[in-house]
C-alpha positions in Angstrom: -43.7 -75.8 -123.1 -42.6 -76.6 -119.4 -43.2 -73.2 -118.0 -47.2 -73.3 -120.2 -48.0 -77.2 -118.8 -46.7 -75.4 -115.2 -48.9 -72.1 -115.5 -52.0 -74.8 -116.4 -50.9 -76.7 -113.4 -51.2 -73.6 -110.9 -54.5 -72.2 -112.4 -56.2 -75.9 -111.8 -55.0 -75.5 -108.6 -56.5 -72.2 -107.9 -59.5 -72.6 -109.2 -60.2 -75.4 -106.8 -59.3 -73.5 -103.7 -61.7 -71.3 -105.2 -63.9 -73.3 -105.6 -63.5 -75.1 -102.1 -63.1 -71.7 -100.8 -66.3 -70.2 -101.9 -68.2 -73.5 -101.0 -67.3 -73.6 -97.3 -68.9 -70.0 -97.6 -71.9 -70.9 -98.8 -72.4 -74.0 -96.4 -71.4 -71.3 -93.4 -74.3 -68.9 -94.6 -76.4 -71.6 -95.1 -75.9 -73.2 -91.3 -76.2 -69.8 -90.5 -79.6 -69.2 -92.5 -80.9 -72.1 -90.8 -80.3 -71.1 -87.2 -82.0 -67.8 -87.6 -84.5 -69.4 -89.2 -85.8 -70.6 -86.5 -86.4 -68.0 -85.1 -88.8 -66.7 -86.9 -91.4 -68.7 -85.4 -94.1 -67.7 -83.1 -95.4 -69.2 -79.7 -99.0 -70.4 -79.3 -100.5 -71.0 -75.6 -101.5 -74.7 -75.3 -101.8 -75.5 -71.7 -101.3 -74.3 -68.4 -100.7 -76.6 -65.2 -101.7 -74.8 -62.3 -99.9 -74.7 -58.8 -96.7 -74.2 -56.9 -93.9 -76.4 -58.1 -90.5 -76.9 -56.9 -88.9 -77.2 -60.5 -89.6 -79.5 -64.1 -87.8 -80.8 -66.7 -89.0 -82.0 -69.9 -88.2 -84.9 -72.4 -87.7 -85.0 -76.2 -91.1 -86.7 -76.8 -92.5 -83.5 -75.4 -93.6 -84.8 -71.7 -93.6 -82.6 -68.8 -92.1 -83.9 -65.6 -93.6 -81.4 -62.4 -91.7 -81.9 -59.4 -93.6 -80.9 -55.9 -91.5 -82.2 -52.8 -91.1 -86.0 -53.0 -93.7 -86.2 -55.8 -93.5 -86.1 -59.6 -96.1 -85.4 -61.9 -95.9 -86.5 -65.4 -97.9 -84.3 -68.1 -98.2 -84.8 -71.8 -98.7 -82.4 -74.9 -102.4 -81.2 -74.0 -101.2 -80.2 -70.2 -103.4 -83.7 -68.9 -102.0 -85.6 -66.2 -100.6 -88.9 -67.2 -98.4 -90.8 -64.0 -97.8 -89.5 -60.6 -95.1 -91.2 -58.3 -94.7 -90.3 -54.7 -91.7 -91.4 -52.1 -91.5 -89.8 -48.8 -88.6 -91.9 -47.3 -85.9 -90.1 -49.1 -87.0 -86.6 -48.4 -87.0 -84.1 -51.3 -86.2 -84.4 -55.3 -82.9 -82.3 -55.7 -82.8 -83.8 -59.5 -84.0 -85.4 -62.6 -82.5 -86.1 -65.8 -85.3 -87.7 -68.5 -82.7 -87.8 -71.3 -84.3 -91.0 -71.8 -88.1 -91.1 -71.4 -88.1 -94.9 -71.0 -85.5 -94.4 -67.9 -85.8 -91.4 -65.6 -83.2 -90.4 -63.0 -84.3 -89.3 -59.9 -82.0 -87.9 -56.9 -82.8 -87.3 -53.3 -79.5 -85.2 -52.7 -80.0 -85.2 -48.8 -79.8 -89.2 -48.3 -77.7 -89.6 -51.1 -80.1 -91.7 -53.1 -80.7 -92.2 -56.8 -84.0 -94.2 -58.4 -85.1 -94.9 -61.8 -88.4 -94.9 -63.2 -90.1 -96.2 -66.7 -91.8 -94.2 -68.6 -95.2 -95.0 -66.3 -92.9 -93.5 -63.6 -92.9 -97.5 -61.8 -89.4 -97.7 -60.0 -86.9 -100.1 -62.3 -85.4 -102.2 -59.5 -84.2 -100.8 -56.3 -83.0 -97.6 -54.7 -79.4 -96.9 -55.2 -77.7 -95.9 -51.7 -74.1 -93.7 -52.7 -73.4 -94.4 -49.3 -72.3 -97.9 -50.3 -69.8 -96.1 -52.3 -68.7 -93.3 -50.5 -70.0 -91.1 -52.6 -73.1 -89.6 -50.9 -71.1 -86.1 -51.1 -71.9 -85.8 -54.6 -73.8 -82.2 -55.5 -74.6 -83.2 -58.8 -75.5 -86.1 -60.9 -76.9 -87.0 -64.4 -77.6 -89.8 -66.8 -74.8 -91.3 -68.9 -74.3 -94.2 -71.8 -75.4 -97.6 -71.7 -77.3 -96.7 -68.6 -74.4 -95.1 -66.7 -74.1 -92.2 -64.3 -71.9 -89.6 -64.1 -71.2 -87.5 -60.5 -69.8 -84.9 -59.6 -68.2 -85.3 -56.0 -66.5 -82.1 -54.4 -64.8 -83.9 -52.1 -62.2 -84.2 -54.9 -63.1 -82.0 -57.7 -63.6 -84.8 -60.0 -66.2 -86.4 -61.9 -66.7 -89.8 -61.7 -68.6 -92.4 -64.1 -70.3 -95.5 -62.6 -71.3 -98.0 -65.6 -74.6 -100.2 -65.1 -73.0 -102.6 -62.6 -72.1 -99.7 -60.5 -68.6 -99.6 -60.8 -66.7 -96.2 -61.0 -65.3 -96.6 -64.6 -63.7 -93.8 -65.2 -62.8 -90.5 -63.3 -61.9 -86.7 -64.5 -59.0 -86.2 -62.2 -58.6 -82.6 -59.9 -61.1 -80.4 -62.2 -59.8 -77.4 -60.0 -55.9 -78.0 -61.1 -56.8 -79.0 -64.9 -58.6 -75.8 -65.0 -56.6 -73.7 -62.9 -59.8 -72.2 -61.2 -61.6 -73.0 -58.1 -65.3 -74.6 -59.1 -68.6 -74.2 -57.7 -70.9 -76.1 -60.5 -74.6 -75.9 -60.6 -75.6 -78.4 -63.0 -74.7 -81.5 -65.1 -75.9 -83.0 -68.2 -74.7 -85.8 -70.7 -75.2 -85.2 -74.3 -73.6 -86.3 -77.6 -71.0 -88.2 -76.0 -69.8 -85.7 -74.1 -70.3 -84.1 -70.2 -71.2 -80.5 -69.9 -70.6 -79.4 -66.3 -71.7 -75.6 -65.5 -69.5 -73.6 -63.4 -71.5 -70.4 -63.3 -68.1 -67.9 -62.7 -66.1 -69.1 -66.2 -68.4 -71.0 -68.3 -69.4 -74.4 -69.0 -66.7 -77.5 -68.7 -67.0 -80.0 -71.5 -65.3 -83.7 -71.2 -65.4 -86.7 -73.2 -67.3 -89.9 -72.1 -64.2 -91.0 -70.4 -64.4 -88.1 -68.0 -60.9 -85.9 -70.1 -61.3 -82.4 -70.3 -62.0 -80.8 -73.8 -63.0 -77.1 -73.6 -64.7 -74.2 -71.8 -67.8 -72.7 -73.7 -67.8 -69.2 -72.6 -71.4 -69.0 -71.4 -71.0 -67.5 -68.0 -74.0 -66.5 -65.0 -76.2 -69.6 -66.1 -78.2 -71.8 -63.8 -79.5 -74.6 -66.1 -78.8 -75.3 -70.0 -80.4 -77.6 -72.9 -78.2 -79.4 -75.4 -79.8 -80.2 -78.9 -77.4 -81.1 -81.9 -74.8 -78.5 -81.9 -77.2 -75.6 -80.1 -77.2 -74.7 -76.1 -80.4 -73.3 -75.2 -80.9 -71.3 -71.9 -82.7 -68.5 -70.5 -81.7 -65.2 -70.3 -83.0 -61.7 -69.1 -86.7 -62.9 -70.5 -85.1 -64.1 -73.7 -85.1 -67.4 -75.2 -81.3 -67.8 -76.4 -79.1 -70.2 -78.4 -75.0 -70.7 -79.0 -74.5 -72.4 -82.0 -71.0 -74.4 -80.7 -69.5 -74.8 -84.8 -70.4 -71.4 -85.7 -69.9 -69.6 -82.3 -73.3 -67.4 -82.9 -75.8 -66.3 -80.7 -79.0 -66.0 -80.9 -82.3 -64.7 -79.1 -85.9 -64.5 -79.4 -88.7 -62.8 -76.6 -90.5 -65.3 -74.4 -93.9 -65.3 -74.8 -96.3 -64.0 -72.3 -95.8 -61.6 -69.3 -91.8 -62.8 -68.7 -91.8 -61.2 -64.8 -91.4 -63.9 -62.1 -90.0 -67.0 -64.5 -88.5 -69.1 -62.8 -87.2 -71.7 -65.1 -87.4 -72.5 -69.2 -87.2 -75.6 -71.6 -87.3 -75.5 -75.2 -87.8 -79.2 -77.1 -87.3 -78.5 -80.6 -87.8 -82.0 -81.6 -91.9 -81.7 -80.4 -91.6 -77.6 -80.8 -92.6 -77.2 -77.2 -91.6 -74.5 -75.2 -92.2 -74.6 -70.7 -92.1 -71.9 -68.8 -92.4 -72.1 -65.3 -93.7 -69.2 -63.1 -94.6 -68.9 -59.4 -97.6 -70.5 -59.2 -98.2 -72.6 -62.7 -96.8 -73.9 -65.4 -97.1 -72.7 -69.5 -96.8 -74.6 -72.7 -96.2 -73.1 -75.8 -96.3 -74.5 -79.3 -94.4 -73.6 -81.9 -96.2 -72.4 -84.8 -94.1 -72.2 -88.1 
């Protein structure tokens, strides 16, 4: 009788890793499903905003922000102009971060400046001087939590947080010695509680909120990057891709229109707008399912 109660014991037991086993299956082809999925959508011309631009960025609402120089340009939907905001003392826009529509970042790299703007691109408060803080070295800079900023300085290899009273909170350490290669990064964004900093030679460098290192995402060559729920999106080779970071899949679609000479790609899934930027204008796509 003991060794029957035992044998009913173990088969319980394997038919819920079976059952556990074959789940987690079906919830992997099912993620999986959905990603491709996604794909399968096609690209209708709604807009086109006409003239040389240094660079744009776009928000999750769907905006367009068209940098020229000094001056911004903010577009909706449709491709109309909605706000324009012009500021000649600082010398040219090196960067923008609208992660949050209602409090644009704006850095003028050469006089180490930083401004933010509403969402009618009026300036909130004053110009930030880094010089104040001795960090007007920094390369790179982006939006961070509860109205933070994060920097990267070379002068150190580190990145550093200042909180909303402009205090350095919290700092990375030697990047360089925690990753035991020399770094040259490109770009910075905030996203999900955690800092993804693109060093184009190995990948990109992911840290906490508090600035510790987590992981390398193996996605070399790459000048700029999107972040949307688990997905990177980036352009590549006149392709539209996206690394899944829990399933570690890649995927791909064309761009639409004649790909030669683009110069820069956003994807919002959220409003299912797609920007491309050529040499002298500016596309948007809609996503038609």
């Amino acid at each position: 009788m003991p060794d029957y109660i035992a044998m009913r014991k173990n088969l319980k037991i394997a038919y819920l890793f079976l059952a556990l086993f074959f789940s987690g299956l079906l919830n992997f082809s099912f993620s999986q499903e959905l990603t491709e999925k996604e794909y399968s959508s096609t690209f209708k011309l709604a807009a086109q905003i006409k003239g040389v631009s240094n660079f744009f960025t776009t928000d999750h609402l769907g905006n367009i922000y068209v940098v020229e120089d000094h001056q911004i340009k903010k577009y909706g939907l449709s491709g109309i102009l909605q706000e324009t905001f012009s500021n000649k003392n600082y010398g040219t826009i090196a960067a923008i971060d609208a992660s949050n529509p209602l409090r644009l970042l704006v850095y003028y790299r050469d006089f180490g400046t930083i401004m933010f703007l509403d969402d009618e691109l009026s300036l909130i408060g004053s110009a930030i001087s880094l010089v104040d803080f001795g960090l007007d070295q920094a390369t790179l800079l982006c939006a961070s939590w509860n109205d933070g900023i994060w920097l990267y300085d070379p002068q150190d290899f580190q990145l550093k947080r200042m909180d909303q009273n402009l205090k350095t909170s919290h700092r990375s350490g030697n990047i360089c010695q925690m990753v035991g290669v020399e770094i040259n990064p490109n770009f910075i964004v905030e996203s999900n509680n955690f800092v993804y900093l693109n060093n184009p030679q190995n990948g990109i460098l992911v840290f906490d909120q508090y600035g510790t290192y987590f992981k390398t995402i193996p996605l070399k060559g790459l000048e700029q990057f999107q972040l949307n729920g688990d997905q990177v999106f980036f352009e590549e080779e006149g392709k539209l891709k996206s690394y899944n970071l829990k399933l570690f899949v890649e995927n791909s679609i064309d761009l639409p229109g004649e790909i030669a000479r683009v110069k820069g790609v956003r994807f919002e899934r959220e409003s299912k707008l797609l920007v491309i930027q050529k040499e002298n204008s500016i596309e948007l796509f809609l996503i038609e399912d």
